[in-house]
C-alpha positions as CSV (number, residue, x, y, z in Angstrom):
1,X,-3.0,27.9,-3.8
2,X,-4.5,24.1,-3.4
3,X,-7.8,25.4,-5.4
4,X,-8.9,24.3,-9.0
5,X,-6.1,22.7,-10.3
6,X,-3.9,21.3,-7.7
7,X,-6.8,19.1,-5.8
8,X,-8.8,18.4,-9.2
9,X,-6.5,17.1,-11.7
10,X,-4.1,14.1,-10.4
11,X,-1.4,11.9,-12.4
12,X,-2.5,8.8,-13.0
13,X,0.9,6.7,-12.5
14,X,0.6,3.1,-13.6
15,X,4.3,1.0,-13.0
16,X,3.7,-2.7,-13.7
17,X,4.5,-5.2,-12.1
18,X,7.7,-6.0,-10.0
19,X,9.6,-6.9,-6.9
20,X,9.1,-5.7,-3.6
21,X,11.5,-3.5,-3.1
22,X,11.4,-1.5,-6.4
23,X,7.4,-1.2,-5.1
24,X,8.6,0.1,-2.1
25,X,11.3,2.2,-3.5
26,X,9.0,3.9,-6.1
27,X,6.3,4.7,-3.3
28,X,9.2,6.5,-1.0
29,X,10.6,8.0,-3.9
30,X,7.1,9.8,-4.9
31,X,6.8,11.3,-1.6
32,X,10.2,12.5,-0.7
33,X,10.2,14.0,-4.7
34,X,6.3,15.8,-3.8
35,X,6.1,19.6,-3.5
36,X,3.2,20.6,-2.3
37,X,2.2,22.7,-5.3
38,X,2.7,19.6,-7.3
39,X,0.2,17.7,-8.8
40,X,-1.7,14.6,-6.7
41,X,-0.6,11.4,-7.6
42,X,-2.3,8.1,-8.1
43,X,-0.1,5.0,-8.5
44,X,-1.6,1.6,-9.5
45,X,1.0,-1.5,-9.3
46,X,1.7,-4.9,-9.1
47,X,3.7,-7.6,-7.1
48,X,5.6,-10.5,-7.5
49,X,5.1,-12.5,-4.8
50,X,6.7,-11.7,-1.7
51,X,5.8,-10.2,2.0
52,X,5.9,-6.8,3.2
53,X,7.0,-5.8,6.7
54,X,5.1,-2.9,8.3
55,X,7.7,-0.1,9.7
56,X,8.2,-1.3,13.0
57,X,6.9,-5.5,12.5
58,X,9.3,-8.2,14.4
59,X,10.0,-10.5,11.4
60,X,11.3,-13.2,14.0
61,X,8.5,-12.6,16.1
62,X,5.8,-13.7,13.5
63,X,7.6,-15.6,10.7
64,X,9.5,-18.8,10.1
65,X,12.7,-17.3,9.0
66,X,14.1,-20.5,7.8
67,X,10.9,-21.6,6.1
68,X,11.0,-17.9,4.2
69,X,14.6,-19.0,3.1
70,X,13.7,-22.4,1.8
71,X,10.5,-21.6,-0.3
72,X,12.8,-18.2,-1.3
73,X,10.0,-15.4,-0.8
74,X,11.3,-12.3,-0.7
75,X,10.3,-9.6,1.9
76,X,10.6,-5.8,2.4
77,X,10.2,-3.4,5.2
78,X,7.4,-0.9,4.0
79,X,8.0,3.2,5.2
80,X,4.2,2.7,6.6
81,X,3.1,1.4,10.1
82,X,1.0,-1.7,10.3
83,X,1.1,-5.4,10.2
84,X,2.8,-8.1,7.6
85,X,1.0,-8.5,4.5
86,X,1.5,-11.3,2.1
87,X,1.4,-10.1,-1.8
88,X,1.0,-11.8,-5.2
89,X,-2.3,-11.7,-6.8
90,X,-3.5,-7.9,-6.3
91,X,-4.1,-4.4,-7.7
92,X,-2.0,-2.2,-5.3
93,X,-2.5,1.9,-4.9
94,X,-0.5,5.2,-3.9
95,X,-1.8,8.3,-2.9
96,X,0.8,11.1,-3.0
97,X,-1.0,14.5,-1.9
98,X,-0.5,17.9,0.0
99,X,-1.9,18.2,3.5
100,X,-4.8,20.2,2.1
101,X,-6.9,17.7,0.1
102,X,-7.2,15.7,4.2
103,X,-8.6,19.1,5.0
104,X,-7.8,19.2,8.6
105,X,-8.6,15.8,9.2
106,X,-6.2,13.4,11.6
107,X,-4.8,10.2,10.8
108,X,-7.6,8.1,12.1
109,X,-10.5,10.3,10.4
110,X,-8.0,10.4,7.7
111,X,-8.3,6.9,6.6
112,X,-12.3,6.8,6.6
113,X,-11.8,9.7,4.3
114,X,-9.5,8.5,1.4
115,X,-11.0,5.1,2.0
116,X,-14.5,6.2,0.3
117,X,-13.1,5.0,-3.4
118,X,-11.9,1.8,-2.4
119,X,-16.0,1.2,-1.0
120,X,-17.4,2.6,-4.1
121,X,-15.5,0.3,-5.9
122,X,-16.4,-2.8,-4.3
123,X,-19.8,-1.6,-5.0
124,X,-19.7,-1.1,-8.3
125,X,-18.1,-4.9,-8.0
126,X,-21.5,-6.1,-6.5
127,X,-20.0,-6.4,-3.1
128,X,-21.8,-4.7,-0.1
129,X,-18.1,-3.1,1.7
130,X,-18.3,-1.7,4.9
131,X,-15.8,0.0,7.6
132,X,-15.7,-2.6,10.2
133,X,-16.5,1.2,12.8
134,X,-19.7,1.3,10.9
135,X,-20.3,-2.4,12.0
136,X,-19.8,-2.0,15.6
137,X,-16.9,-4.4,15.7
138,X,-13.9,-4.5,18.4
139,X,-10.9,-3.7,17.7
140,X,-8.5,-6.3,17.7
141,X,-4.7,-5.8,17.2
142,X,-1.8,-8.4,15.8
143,X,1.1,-8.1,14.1
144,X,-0.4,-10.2,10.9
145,X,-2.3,-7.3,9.1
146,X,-5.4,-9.5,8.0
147,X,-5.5,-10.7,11.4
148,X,-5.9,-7.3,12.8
149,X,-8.7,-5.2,13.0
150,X,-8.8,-1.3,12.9
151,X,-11.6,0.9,12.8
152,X,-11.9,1.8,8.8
153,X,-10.1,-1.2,7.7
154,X,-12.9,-2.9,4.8
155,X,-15.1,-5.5,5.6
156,X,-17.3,-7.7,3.3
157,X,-19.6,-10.2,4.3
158,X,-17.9,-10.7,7.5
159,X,-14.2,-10.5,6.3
160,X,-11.6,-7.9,6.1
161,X,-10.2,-7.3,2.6
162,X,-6.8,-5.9,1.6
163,X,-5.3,-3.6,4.1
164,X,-3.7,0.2,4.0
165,X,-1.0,2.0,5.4
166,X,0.1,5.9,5.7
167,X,3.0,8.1,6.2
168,X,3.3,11.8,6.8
169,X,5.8,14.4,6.0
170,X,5.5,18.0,6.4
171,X,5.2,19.0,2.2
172,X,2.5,15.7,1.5
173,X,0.7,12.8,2.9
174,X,0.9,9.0,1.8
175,X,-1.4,6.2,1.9
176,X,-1.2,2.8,0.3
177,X,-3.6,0.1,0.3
178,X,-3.9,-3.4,-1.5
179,X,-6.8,-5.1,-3.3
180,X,-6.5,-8.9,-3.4
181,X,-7.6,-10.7,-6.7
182,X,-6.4,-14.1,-4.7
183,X,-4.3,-15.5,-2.1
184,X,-1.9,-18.3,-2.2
185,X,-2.7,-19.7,0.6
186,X,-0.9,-22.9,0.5
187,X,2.7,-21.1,-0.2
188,X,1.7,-18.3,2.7
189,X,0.5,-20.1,5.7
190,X,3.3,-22.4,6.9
191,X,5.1,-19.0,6.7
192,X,3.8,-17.8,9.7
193,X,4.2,-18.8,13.5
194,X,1.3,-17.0,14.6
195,X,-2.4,-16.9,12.8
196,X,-2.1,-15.3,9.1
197,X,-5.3,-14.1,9.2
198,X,-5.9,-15.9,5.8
199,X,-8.2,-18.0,5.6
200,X,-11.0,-15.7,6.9
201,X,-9.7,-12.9,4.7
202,X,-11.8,-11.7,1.9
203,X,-10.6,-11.4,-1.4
204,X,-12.1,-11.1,-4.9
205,X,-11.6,-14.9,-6.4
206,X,-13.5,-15.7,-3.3
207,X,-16.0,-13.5,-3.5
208,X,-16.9,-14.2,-7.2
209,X,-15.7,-11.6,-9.2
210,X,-13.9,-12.6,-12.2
211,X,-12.8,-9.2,-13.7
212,X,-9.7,-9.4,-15.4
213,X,-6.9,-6.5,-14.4
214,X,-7.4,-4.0,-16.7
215,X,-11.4,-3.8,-16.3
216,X,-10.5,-3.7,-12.4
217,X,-7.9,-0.9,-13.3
218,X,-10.5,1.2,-15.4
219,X,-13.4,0.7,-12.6
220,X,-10.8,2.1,-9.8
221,X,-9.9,5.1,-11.1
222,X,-13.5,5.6,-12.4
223,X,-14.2,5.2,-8.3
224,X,-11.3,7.4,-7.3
225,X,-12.4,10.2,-9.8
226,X,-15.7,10.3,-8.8
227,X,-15.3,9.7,-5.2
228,X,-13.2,13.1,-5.3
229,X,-14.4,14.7,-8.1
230,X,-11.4,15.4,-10.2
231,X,-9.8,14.2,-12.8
232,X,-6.7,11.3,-13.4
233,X,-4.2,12.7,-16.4
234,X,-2.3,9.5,-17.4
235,X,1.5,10.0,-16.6
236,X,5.0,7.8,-15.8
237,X,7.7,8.4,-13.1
238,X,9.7,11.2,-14.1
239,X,13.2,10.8,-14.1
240,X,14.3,12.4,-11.1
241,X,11.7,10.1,-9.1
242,X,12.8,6.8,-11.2
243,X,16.5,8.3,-10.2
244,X,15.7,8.8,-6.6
245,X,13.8,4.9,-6.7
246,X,17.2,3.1,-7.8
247,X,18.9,5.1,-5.1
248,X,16.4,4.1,-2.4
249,X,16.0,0.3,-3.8
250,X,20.0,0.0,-4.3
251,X,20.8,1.9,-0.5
252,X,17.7,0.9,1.5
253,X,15.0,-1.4,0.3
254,X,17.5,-4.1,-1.1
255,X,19.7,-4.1,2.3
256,X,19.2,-6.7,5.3
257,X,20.2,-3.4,7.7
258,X,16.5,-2.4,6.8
259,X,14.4,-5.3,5.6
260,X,15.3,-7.0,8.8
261,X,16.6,-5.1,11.7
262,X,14.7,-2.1,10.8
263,X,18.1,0.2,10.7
264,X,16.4,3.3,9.2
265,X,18.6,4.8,6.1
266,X,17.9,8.1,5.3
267,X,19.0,9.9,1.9
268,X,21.7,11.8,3.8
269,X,23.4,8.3,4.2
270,X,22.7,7.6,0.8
271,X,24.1,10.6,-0.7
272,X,27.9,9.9,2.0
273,X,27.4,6.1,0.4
274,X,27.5,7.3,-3.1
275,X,30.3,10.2,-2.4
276,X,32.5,7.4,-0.9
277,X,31.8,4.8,-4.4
C-alpha cells in the first residue's frame, strides 16, 4: 500500500508567514485532515514574533505574565510536548506522514530518524551538527526548550539549535521543528523567570551564515529529498484543510481556555459551538 508512491513523492506545502495561532491551526489541521493513503506532507512557514507553549508547559510557572502583556507578544499552546520556545526570525517545518515511513521505530528512535535532513542541512551550511546522544552529553530537562537537553536535539559547536516536537495519531505521525535565522534577545529575555536558554543557543546569524530565506528554503528541501529519497511536488492547503484551520484557529488556538489553562478543545466541541451560532 505505502510502496512507490505514497512514501516517495510528498507535497511540498509552503504558507508564509503569520501569527501563531494560524501556525498552529494549519499544523493540527494537516494531521487531523491525513489519511494514511494520502500523500506525505512537508510544510515550510514563518512566524511573527510571538512564544509557543509546549502541550502541557506552566505559562505562570516560567513567564512574566504581566511583562508578556506590556511588550504585547502573543503566545500559543502548541498540540506537541516540549518546552517554550520563543519565535521570530526562523524557517519552521511540518512533517505530516503515515506510521509506515517511521518503520517500526518509537518516539525516541523516531526523532534521530526524521532528524537526519535537518543535519544534512547544516552541513551543506558549513556547520559541523551533531545529536547531543552522539556527543555523550547528559540529559538535562527544563521547561525553557533551549534550556533543555534531549538526546537527538541538534548541537553545533557546543550549542543546541532550534528545537522539535511530535504528535501521534492512529492514521499519521507529526513532527515540527524550527530553524533559527536570529534571536531577539533583548525583547525575549526579561520575558522569562527562569533561564531562556538564549544566550548559549545556537542560531544561524551567529554562526555566520548569511543566506537569505529562499536559498535556505531551496537547500532544505534539497536535504529533505535526498535524506529520504523522494521527491517534494509543490502544493497549497486544500480547502477542506484551510477550512478545518479557521475552525481550529477561531475555536481553539485563539481562545485563553487553551493558550493558557491548557482546556483541551476537541473538534466535537467545535462542531456543538458552530451548531449552537
Amino acid at each position: 500500500m505505502y510502496e512507490g508512491y505514497s512514501l516517495k513523492r510528498w507535497r511540498g506545502v509552503e504558507t508564509g508567514i503569520a501569527e501563531a495561532g494560524w501556525n498552529m491551526a494549519v499544523d493540527e489541521a494537516l494531521l487531523y485532515s491525513f489519511n494514511q493513503n494520502d500523500m506525505p506532507i512537508l510544510r515550510l512557514y514563518r512566524w511573527h514574533k510571538a512564544l509557543s507553549l509546549g502541550r502541557f508547559s506552566k505559562p505562570h510557572k516560567s513567564l512574566d505574565m504581566e511583562m508578556l502583556q506590556k511588550q504585547k507578544i502573543p503566545f500559543v499552546r502548541r498540540m506537541t510536548g516540549g518546552g517554550i520556545f520563543v519565535h521570530g526570525n526562523e524557517l519552521s517545518y511540518s512533517l505530516i506522514m503515515p506510521p509506515a515511513f517511521l518503520k517500526g521505530r518509537g518516539p525516541n528512535q523516531s526523532y534521530g530518524y526524521l532528524c537526519r535532513f535537518l543535519i544534512r542541512f547544516y552541513q551543506k551550511l558549513g556547520c559541523k551538527a551533531r545529536f547531543a546522544v552522539d556527543m555523550k552529553l547528559n540529559t538535562a530537562r527544563s521547561n525553557i526548550c533551549l534550556a533543555s537537553n534531549e538526546a537527538y536535539d541538534i548541537l553545533i559547536e557546543g550549542r543546541k539549535i532550534g528545537g522539535n516536537a511530535q504528535r501521534y495519531i492512529k492514521q499519521a505521525c507529526f513532527q515540527h521543528g524550527s530553524i533559527p535565522l536570529s534571536f531577539d534577545e533583548r525583547c525575549f529575555e526579561p520575558l522569562f523567570l527562569e533561564n531562556s536558554g538564549l544566550k548559549k543557543a545556537a542560531s544561524l546569524m551567529k554562526l555566520g551564515v548569511t543566506k537569505d530565506h529562499q536559498e535556505l528554503v531551496k537547500l532544505l528541501i534539497e536535504s529533505f529529498c535526498e535524506t529520504f529519497d523522494v521527491d517534494v511536488v509543490e502544493s497549497t492547503l486544500s480547502m477542506k484543510e484551510a477550512h478545518r484551520a479557521k475552525k481550529l484557529m477561531m475555536h481553539k488556538y485563539a481562545r485563553k481556555e487553551w493558550n493558557i489553562d491548557a482546556e483541551q478543545v476537541d473538534e466535537y466541541l467545535i462542531r456543538r459551538r458552530d451548531e449552537k451560532s
